[in-house]
C-alpha angles and dihedrals in degrees: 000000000000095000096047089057091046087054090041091062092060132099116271083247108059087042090057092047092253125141116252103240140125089277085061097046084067116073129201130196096256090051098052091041090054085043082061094049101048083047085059096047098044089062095044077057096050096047096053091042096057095046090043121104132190088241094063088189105052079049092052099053095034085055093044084049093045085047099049096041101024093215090304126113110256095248103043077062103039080045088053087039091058099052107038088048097047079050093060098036084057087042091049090048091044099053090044097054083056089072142254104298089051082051086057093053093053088057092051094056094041096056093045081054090053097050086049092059115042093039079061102058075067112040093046085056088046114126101196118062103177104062106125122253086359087154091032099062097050098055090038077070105040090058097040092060090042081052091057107033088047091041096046084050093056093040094068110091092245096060086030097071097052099067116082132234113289137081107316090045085056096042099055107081084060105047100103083054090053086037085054090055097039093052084044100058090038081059094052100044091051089058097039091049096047109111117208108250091040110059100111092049085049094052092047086057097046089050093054096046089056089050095058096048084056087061100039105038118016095040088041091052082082080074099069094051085038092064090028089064091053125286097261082075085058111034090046100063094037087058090047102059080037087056092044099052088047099051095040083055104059106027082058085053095042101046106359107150098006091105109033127000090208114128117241106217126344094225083064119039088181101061119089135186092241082060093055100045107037089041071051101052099039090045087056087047091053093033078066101040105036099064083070096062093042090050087064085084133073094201101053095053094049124094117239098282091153125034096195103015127111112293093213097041091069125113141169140143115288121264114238096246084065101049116084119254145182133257143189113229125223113270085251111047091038089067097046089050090039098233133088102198123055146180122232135146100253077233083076099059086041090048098056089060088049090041080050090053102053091042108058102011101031087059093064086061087071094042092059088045089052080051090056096046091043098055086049096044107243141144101203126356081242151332101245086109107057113221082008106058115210134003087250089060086056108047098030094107090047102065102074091040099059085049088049093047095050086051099040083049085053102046104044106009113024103108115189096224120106137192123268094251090056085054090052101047087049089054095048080065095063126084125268095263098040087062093051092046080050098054081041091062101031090055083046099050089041082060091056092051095044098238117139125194 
């Protein structure tokens, strides 16, 4: 250790083996570029050397112990686990039943949270400290694209319809212009900021930064469609990834490495194969049980018709995939159950395929945020969640089941009717003439048809 900050305090030059004369005094940007990386490098060094132990094995299983408990007995985290998690799950329910535009809000938070983090696991490994607007410039970017994707949501005459007169409801037909301004300013800023020696470190960061706004805000626009549609298309797959991680949690205490000591993916030691299947087994069970609790209220079936209006005052006639319906069993398992007709929600059949998702893809989401933490080094993104680390630990695996569920909703549910509120609010948004050219060619088109008022 001595000896590596002893080499820290030289010159770039006699680290890198170079004679100290006038030609080494002058740096180029390729010079001070490769200085940042061998920076890099030596503490990389200097942290697995000293983590690393003669016996490979004893160091692999203490760190894989030190990871899983963080210095803390299992049940006093389990016992932490357990009540901070039942405390957001209470939080989650409580700002839902608020109503969609609270649910919104949450997203929004939560995605603010996220871009914190995760521009964070770069900007505490950062080596120049003196590069101009370096903060500045990330969350310029990060608001730009919210500005865009939200924007772009509410631009669309569905969600359109549900915000009230005022300002915001003026400015959006212009919000890809202002996001036009904004991005280029944002361009402008990045090349007039970049300092010669450091481009390449520059570059790296910008990259980073757009990737995680490809985490935090375009995958996490699914979200919006998601509660307009109506928040059990929300709530459902978030319990479902919730269910999942539980599950996967106890079942690999409970049984982790009683059935196979193979390992189940290197990025994660803790992770065993009795955790994903049987977090898997028990998530399809409640994927088919739990929509018949949900179904119970009115409010959490119904698309978005009122943005700020009462949540439990909503109602609306109930969409088909909520309805029971019956069904005419296989040959084969007609005759083990003993009957060849059944009742189900149709939700129940949709939601096997979703409970199948977040069992065996979602939990992929939290495997490439354990990659991330392990190339930089982390245990958690952050502490604000005591016994869970960061937002971004939480909500990793949800991520890519929300995006899969507004597709999913697209592709085999998504119907284009609408209630006749939604119709009428749509038509309050037309001009004065426009509505009575409309009530012309609907009465026409009644007395086609031979109905009379």
């Amino acid at each position: 250790a001595a000896a590596m900050a002893e080499l820290r305090q030289r010159p770039v030059g006699a680290r890198l083996g170079q004679p100290l004369g006038s030609s080494a005094s002058i740096r180029s940007d390729t010079d001070t570029d490769t200085e940042l990386d061998t920076l890099c490098l030596e503490e990389e060094d200097e942290a697995d050397a000293q983590t690393e132990r003669p016996d490979t094995a004893q160091a692999d299983a203490a760190g894989a112990k030190v990871a899983h408990s963080g210095g803390e007995n299992k049940l006093v985290k389990l016992a932490k686990r357990l009540i901070f998690g039942t405390l957001m799950l209470a939080t989650l329910c409580g700002i839902v039943s608020l109503g969609h535009l609270a649910t919104l809000g949450l997203v929004l938070f939560v995605q603010i949270l996220m871009f914190r983090e995760l521009v964070n696991v770069r900007y505490r490994n950062r080596h120049i400290k003196h590069i101009p607007l370096f903060r500045t410039t990330q969350w310029g970017w990060f608001y730009t694209c919210l500005l865009y994707t939200y924007g772009n949501a509410f631009s669309e005459e569905r969600a359109f319809s549900l915000l009230r007169e005022g300002v915001v409801k003026q400015l959006l037909p212009y919000v890809e212009l202002i996001s036009l301004g904004l991005y280029s300013f944002m361009l402008m800023t990045v090349v007039l900021t970049l300092q010669k020696g450091y481009y390449k470190y520059q570059m790296g960061q910008l990259a980073w930064t757009i990737a995680t706004i490809v985490v935090t805000v375009v995958q996490v626009n699914s979200f919006t469609q998601n509660i307009l549609n109506g928040l059990f298309w929300f709530l459902f797959p978030v319990s479902l990834v919730i269910c999942n991680d539980s599950m996967a949690y106890f079942c690999g205490m409970a049984f982790g490495r009683k059935l196979t000591a193979r390992r189940f993916v290197g990025i994660s030691p803790n992770k065993t194969w009795e955790g994903f299947i049987g977090g898997g087994v028990c998530t399809v069970v409640f994927a088919f049980f739990f929509p018949l609790v949900l179904v119970c209220y009115q409010f959490m079936v119904c698309p978005c018709e009122e943005l700020f209006g009462s949540l439990f005052e909503l109602r609306c006639k109930t969409p088909q995939v909520f309805l029971p319906t019956r069904y005419e069993l296989p040959r084969l398992v007609s005759y083990i159950v003993g009957t060849e007709m059944v009742t189900l929600l149709p939700i129940q059949i949709h939601g096997l395929f979703l409970g199948s998702f977040a069992s065996i893809v979602a939990p992929f989401g939290g495997l490439f945020a354990s990659g991330i933490k392990r190339a930089y080094k982390l245990k958690d993104f952050s502490s604000i969640i005591p016994g869970h680390g960061g937002v971004f630990d939480r909500v990793d695996c949800q991520l890519i089941m929300g995006l899969a569920t507004q597709i999913y909703f697209t592709t085999f549910i998504g119907s284009s009717v609408i209630s006749r509120q939604r119709v009428l609010q749509l038509i309050s948004t037309l001009a004065a003439e426009e509505q009575l050219l409309l009530y012309k060619e609907l009465g026409d088109i009644l007395r086609d048809t031979g109905l009379r008022a």
